[in-house]
Backbone as CSV, one residue per row, in Angstrom:
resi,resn,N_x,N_y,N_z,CA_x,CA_y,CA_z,C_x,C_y,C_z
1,UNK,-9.264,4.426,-29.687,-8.324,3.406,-30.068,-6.890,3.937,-30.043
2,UNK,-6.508,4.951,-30.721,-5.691,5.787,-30.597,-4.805,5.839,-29.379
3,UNK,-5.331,6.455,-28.216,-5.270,6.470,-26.292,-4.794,4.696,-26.280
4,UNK,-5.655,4.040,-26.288,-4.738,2.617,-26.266,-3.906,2.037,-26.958
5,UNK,-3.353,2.369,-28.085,-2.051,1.768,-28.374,-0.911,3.003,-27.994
6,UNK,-1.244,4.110,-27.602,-0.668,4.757,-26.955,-0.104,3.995,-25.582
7,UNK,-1.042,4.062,-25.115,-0.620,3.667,-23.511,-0.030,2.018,-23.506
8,UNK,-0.491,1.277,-24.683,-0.043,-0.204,-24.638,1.839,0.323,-24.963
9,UNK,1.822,0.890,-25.850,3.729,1.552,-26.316,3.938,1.992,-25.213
10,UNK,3.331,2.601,-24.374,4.209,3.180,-23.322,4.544,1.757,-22.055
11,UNK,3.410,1.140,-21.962,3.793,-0.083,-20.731,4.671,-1.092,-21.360
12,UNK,4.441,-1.494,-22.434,5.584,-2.060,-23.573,7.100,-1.528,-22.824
13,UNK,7.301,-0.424,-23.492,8.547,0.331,-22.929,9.158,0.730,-21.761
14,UNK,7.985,0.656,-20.892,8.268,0.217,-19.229,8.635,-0.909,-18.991
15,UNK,8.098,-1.899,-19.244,8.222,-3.297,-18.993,9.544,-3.896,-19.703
16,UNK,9.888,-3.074,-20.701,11.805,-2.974,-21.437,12.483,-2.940,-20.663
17,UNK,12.476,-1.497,-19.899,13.206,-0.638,-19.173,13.623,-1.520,-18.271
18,UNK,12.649,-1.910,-17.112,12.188,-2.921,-15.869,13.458,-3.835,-15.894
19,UNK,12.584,-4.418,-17.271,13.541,-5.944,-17.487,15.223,-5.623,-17.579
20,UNK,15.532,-4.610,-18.484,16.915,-3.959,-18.712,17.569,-4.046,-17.189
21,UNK,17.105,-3.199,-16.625,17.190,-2.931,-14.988,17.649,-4.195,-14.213
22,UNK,16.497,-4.925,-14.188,17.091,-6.450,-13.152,18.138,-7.064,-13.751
23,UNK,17.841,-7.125,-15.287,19.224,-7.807,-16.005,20.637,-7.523,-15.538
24,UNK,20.688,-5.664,-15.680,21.952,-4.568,-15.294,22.284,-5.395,-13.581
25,UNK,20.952,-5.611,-12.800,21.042,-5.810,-11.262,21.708,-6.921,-11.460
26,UNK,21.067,-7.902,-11.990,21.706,-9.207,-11.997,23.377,-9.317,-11.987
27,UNK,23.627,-8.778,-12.952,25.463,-8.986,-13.215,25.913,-8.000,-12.530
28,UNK,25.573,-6.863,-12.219,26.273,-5.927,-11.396,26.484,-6.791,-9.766
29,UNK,25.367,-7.866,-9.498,25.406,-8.485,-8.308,26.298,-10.024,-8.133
30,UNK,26.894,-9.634,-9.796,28.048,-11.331,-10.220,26.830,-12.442,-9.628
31,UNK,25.655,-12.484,-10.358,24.739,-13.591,-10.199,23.942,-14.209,-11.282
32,UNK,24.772,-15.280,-11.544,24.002,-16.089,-12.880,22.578,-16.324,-13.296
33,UNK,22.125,-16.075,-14.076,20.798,-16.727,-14.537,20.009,-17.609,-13.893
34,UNK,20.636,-18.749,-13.800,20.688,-20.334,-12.514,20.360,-20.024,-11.661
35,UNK,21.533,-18.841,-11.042,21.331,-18.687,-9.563,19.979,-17.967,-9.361
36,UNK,19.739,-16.825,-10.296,18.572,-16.007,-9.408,17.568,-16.763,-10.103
37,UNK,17.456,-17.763,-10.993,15.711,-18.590,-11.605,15.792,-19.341,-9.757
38,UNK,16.707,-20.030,-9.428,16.646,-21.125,-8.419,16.673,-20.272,-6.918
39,UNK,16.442,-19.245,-6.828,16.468,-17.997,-5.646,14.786,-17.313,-5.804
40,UNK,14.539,-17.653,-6.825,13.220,-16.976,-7.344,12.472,-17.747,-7.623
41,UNK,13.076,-19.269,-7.927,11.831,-19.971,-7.958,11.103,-20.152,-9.427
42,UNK,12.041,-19.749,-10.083,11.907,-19.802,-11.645,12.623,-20.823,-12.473
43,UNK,12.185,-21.237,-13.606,13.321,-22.156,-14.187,14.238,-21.086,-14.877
44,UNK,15.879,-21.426,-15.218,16.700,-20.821,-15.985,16.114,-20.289,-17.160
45,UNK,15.685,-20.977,-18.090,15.026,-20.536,-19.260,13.646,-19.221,-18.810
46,UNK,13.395,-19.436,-18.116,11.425,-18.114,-17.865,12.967,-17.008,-17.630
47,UNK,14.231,-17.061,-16.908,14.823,-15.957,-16.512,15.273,-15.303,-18.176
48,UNK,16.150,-16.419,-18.525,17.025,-16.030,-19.575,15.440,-15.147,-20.866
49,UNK,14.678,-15.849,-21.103,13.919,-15.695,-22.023,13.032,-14.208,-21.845
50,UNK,13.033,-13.926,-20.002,12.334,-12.420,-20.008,13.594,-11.571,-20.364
51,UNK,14.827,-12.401,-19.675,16.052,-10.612,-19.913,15.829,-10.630,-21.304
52,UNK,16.095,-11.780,-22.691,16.099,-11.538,-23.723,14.669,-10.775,-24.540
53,UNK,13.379,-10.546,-23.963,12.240,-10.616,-24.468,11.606,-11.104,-25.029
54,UNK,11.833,-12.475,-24.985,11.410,-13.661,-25.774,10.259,-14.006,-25.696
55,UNK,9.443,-13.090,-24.191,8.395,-13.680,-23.155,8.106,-12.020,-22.942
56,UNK,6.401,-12.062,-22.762,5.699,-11.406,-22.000,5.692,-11.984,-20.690
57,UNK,6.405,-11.144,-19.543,6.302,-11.900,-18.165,5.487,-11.449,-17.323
58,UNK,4.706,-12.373,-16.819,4.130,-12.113,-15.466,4.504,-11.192,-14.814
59,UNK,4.184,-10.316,-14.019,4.604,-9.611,-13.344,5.254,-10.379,-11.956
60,UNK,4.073,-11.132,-11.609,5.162,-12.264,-10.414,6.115,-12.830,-10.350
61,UNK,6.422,-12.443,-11.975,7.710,-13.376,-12.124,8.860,-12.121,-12.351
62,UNK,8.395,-10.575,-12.419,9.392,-9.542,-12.552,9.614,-8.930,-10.660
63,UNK,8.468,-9.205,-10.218,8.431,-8.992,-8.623,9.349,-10.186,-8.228
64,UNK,9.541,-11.451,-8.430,10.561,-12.302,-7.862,11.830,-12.307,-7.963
65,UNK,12.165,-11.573,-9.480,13.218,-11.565,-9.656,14.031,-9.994,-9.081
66,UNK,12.986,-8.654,-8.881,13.378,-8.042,-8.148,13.863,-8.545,-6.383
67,UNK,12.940,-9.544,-5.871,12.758,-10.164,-4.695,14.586,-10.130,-4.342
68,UNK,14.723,-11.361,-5.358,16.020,-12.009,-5.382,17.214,-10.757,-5.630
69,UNK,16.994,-9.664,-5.938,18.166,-8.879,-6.679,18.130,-7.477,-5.188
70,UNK,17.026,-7.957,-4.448,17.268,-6.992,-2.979,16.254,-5.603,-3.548
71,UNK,15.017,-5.541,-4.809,14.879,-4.560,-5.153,12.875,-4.508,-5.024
72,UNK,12.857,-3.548,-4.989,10.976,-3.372,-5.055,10.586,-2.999,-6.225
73,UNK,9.559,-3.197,-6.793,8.731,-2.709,-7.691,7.494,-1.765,-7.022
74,UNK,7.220,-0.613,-7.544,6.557,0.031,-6.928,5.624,1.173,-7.897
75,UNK,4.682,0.913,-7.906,3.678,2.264,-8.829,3.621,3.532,-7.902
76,UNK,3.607,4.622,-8.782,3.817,6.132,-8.394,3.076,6.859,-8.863
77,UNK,1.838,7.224,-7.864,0.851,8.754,-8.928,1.553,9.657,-9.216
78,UNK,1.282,10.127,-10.181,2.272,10.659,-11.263,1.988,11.938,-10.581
79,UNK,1.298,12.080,-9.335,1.592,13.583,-9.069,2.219,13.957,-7.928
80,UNK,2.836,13.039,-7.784,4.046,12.533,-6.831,5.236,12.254,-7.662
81,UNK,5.311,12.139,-8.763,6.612,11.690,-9.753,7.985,12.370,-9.521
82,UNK,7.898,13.828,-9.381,9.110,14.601,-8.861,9.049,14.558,-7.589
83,UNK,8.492,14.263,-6.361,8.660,14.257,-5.226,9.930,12.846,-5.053
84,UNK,9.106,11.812,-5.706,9.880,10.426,-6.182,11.326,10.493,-6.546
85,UNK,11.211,11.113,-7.833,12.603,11.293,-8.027,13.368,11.700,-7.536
86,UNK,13.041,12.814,-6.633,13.892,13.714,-6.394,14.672,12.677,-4.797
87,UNK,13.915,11.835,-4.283,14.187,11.300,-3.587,15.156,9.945,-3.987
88,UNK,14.953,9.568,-5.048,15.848,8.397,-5.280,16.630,8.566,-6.269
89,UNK,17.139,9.452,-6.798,18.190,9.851,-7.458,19.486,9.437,-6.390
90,UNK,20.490,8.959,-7.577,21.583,8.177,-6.942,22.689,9.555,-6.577
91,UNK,22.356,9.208,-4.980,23.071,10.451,-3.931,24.481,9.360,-3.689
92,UNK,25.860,10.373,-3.552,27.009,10.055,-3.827,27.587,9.613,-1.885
93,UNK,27.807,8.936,-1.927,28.242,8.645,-0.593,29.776,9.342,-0.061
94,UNK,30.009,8.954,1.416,31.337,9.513,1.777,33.015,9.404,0.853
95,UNK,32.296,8.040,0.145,33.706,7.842,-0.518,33.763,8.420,-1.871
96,UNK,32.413,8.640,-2.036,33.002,9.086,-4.146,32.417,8.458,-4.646
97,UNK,31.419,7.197,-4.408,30.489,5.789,-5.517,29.477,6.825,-5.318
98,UNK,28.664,6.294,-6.214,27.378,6.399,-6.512,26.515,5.833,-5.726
99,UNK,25.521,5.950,-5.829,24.226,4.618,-5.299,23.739,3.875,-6.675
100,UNK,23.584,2.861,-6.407,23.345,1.922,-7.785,21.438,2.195,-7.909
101,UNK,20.620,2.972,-7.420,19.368,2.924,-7.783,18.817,3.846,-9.207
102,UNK,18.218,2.832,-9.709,17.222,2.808,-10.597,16.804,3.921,-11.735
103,UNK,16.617,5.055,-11.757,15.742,6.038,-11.728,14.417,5.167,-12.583
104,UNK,13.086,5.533,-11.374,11.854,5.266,-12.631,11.473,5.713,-13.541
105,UNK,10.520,4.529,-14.598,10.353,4.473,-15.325,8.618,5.102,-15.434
106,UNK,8.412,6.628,-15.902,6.644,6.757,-15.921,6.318,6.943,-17.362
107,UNK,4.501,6.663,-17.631,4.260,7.443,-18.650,4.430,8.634,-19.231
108,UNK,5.161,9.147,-18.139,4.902,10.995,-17.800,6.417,11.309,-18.701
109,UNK,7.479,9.910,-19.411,8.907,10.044,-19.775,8.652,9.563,-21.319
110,UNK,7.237,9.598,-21.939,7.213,9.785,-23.270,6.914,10.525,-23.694
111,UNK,7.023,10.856,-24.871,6.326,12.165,-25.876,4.990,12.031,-26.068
């Protein structure tokens, strides 16, 4: 029992993170609520109510809204996790920006 509310806190806190993430995507992309429910195929409220956590969401409905924000969702054997990272860590371009990606979110980033 123990092992599962373990691992339920940890997908809990993934599924935070996630949501945090598209939210950050959302306005970093100057795109309203409206716009990405009606790009995704969602009503305004299923959007507003997952950024707030108001809602356990579907995952089809966190894959659409990545859809709409230009982004993937993607699972990683964790014994690949530093190969991962090491690859999508936000590498600095010719001018001086950043890259706006992600870093993931694993079980392997709790205590």
């Amino acid at each position: 029992m123990l092992l599962y509310r373990a691992t339920k806190s940890i997908l809990i806190r993934m599924i935070s993170e996630l949501i945090t993430t598209l939210a950050q995507a959302r306005k970093a992309a100057r795109i309203t609520q409206a716009d990405l429910a009606e790009r995704a195929g969602l009503s305004r409220m299923a959007v507003q109510r997952t950024e707030t956590g108001d809602v356990d969401p579907r995952f089809s409905t966190l894959q659409e809204m990545a859809r709409v924000l230009n982004m993937e969702l993607i699972a990683v054997p964790a014994e690949l996790h530093a190969q991962v990272q090491a690859l999508i860590q936000p590498q600095t371009d010719q001018t001086g920006a950043a890259g706006s990606i992600a870093s993931p979110v694993t079980s392997q980033d709790s205590p």
